[in-house]
C-alpha positions in Angstrom: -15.4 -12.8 0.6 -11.7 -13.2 -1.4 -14.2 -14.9 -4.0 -16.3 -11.8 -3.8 -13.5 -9.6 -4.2 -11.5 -11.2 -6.8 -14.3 -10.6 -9.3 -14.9 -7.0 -8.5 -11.2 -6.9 -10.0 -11.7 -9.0 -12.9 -15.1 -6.6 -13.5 -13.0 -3.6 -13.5 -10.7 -4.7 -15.8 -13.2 -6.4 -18.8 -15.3 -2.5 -18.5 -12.0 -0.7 -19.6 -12.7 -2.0 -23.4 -16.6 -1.6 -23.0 -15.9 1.9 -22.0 -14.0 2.6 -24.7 -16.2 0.8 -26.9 -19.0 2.8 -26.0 -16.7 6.2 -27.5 -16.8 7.7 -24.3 -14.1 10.3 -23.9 -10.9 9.7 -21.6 -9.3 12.2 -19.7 -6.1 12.6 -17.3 -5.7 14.3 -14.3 -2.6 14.7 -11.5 -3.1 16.0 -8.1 -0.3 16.2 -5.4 -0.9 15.9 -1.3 1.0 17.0 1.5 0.4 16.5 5.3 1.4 17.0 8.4 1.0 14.1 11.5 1.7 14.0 15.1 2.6 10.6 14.7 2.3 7.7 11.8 0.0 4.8 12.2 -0.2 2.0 9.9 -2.8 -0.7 11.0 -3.2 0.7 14.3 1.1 0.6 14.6 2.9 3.4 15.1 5.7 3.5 12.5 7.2 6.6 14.4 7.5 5.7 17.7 4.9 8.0 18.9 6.6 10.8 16.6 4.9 13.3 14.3 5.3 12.0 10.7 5.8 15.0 7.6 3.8 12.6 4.1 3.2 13.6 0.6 2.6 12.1 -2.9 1.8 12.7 -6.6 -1.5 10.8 -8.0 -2.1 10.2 -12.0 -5.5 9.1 -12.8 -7.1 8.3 -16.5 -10.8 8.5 -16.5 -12.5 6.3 -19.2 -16.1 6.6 -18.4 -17.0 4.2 -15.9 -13.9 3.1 -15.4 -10.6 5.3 -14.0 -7.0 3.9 -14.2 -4.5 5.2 -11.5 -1.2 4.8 -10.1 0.7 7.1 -7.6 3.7 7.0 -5.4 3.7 8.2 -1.2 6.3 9.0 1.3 7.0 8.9 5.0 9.6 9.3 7.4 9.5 6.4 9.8 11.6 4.7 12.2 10.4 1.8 13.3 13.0 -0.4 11.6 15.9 1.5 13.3 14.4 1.3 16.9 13.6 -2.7 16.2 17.4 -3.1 15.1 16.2 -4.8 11.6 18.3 -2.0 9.8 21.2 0.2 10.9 20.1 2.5 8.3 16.5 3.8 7.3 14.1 6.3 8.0 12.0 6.7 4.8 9.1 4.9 3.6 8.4 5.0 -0.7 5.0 3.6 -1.8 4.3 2.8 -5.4 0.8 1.6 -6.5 -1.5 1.7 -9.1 -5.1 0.1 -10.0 -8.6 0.5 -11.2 -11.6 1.6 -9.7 -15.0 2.6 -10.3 -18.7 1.7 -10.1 -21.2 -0.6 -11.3 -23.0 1.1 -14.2 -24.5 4.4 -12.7 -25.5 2.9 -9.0 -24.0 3.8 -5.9 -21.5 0.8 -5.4 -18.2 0.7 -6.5 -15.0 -1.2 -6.7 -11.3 -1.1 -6.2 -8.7 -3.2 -7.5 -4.7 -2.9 -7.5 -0.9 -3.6 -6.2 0.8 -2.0 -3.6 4.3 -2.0 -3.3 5.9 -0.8 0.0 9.5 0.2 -0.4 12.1 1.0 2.5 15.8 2.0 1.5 18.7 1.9 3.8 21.1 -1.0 5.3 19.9 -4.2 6.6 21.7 -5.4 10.0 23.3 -9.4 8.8 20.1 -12.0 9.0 17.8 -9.3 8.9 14.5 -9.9 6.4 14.0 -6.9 4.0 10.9 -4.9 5.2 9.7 -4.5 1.1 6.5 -6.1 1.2 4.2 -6.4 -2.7 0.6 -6.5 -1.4 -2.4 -7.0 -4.1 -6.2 -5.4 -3.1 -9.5 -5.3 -3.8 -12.2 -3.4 -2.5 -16.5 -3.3 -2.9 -18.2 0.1 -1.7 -21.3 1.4 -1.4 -21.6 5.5 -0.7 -19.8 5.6 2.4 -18.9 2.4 3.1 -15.6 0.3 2.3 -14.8 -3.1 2.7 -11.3 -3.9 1.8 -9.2 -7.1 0.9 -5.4 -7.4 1.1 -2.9 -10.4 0.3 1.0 -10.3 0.9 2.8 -11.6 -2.0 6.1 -11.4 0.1 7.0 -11.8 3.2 4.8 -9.2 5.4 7.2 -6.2 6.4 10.1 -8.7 7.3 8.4 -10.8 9.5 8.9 -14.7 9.2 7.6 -17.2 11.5 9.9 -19.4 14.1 11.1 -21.6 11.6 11.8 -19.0 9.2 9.2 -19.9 6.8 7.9 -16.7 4.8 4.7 -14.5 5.6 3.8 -14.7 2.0 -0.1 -14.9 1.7 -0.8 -12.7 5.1 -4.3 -11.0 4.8 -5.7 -8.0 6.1 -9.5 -7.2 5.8 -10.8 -3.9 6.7 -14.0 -2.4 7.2 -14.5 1.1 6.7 -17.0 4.4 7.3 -16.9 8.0 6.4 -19.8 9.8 6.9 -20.1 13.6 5.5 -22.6 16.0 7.3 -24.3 17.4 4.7 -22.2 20.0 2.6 -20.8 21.9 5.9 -17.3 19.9 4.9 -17.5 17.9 8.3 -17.5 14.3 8.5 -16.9 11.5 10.7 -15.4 8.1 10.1 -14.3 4.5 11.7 -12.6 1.8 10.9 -12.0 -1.7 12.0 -9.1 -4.4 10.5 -8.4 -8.0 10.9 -4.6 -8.9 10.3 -3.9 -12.7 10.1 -0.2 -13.0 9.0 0.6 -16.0 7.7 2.9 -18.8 9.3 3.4 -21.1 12.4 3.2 -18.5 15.3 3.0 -19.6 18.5 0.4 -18.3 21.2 2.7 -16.1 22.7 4.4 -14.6 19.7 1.2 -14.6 17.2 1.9 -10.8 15.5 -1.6 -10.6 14.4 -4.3 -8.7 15.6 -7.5 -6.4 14.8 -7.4 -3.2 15.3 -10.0 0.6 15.1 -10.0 3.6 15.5 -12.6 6.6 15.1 -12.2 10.5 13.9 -13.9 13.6 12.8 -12.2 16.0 10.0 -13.4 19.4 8.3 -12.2 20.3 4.9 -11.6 23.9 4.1 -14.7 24.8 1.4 -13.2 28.0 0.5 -10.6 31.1 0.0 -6.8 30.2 -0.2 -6.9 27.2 2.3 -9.4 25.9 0.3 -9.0 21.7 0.5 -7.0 22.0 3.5 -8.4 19.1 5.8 -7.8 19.0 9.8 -8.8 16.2 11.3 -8.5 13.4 14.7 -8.6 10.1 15.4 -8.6 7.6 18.2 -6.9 4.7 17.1 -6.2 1.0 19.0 -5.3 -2.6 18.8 -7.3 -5.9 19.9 -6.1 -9.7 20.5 -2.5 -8.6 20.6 0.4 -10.1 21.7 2.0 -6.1 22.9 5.3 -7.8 23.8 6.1 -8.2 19.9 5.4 -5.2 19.1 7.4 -3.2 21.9 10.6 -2.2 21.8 12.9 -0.4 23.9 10.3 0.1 26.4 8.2 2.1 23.8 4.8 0.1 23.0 3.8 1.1 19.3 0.1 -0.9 19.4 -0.9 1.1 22.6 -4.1 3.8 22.5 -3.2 6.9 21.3 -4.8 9.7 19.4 -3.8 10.8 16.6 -4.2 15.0 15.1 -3.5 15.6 11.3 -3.8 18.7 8.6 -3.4 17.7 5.3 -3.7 19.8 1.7 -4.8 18.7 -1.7 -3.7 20.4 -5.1 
């Protein structure tokens, strides 16, 4: 599959000259988004301790045919590195990223390749490992589905194992679905992920896990809410170890759902 994966990327990058080549016309587009969550899961993890999460970002995209360039930065509050005593100081999460997608001549399949960058300012607490993690992606569709690569290029969020060696090369693969119901601006989706962060863990303090979940979301069609999406999921963790990931009492892999409105310009 990483074999699989790594040459969707390289595909997407030798098209951007044969794109070109072919005289097709670029183009540029920015779009902004804005949301509103009752709480902020990443990877089935709450980042908010069960509290409702206000996100947003900007999007630039350059469309060369077949190919489309993009990059784009994302907020969040969070608060997860507080309540695990990491840092004394930081609520906010700052995403940078950029890549290439697009699809196989004029079939339905498609691909995805690019870096993520996961930024959190504020004070570390002494000994503490910074929570920036680089991740690189890369992704093969087909209409609704997704199957998704992921590869830490730092340590994973801060975590290192009980030697203190680095997380650097943790993996996540993730499967997803979304399914629209004909034009009525409905759909339905699910998702399933396989964390294996890297290093020597013991049984009992292994961090990684799989995890799901399973929603439904309608997307405004029309008059001044018009791409305004509300939307629900149920979300949960598998094959993990739920004393790592509580904290003061507060378990952030348990069941939960989770209810979201969001609003594209």
């Amino acid at each position: 599959m990483r074999k699989l994966l790594v040459a969707c990327a390289a595909a997407g990058l030798l098209a951007l000259p044969a794109a070109t080549a072919l005289g097709q016309n670029p183009s540029h587009g920015w779009s902004a988004n804005i949301g509103l969550f009752s709480d902020y899961l990443f990877r089935g993890i709450s980042q908010t301790s069960g509290g409702p999460a206000i996100q947003g970002g900007f999007d630039y995209s350059y469309d060369a045919g077949p190919v489309n360039l993009y990059a784009g930065t994302w907020a969040s509050n969070i608060s997860w590195l507080e309540d695990s005593g990491s840092y004394t100081q930081s609520n906010l999460e700052v995403d940078f990223y950029g890549g290439v997608d697009g699809t196989f001549g004029h079939s339905d399949f498609g691909y995805d390749a690019g870096i993520h960058y996961y930024y959190y300012p504020g004070s570390r607490n002494p000994g503490a490992v910074s929570a920036n993690t680089t991740e690189v992606y890369t992704a093969l569709s087909w209409k609704w589905l997704t199957v998704k690569y992921s590869y830490a290029l730092s340590d994973y969020f801060g975590t290192r194992d009980a030697s203190g060696a680095s997380s650097a090369g943790t993996t996540y693969v993730e499967f997803s679905a979304s399914y629209p119901l004909s034009t009525t601006g409905f759909e339905v989706s699910a998702h399933y992920g396989i964390l294996d962060i890297d290093g020597n863990h013991p049984p009992d303090t292994d961090p990684g896990y799989n995890d799901w979940n399973i929603g439904a979301a309608y997307t405004v069609q029309s008059t001044v809410f018009k791409d305004t999406r509300l939307g629900a999921f149920f979300s949960g963790t598998i094959n993990i170890n739920r004393i790592v990931y509580t904290t003061e009492g507060r378990d952030s892999a348990e069941n939960r759902f989770v209810f979201y409105v969001t609003k594209t310009f």
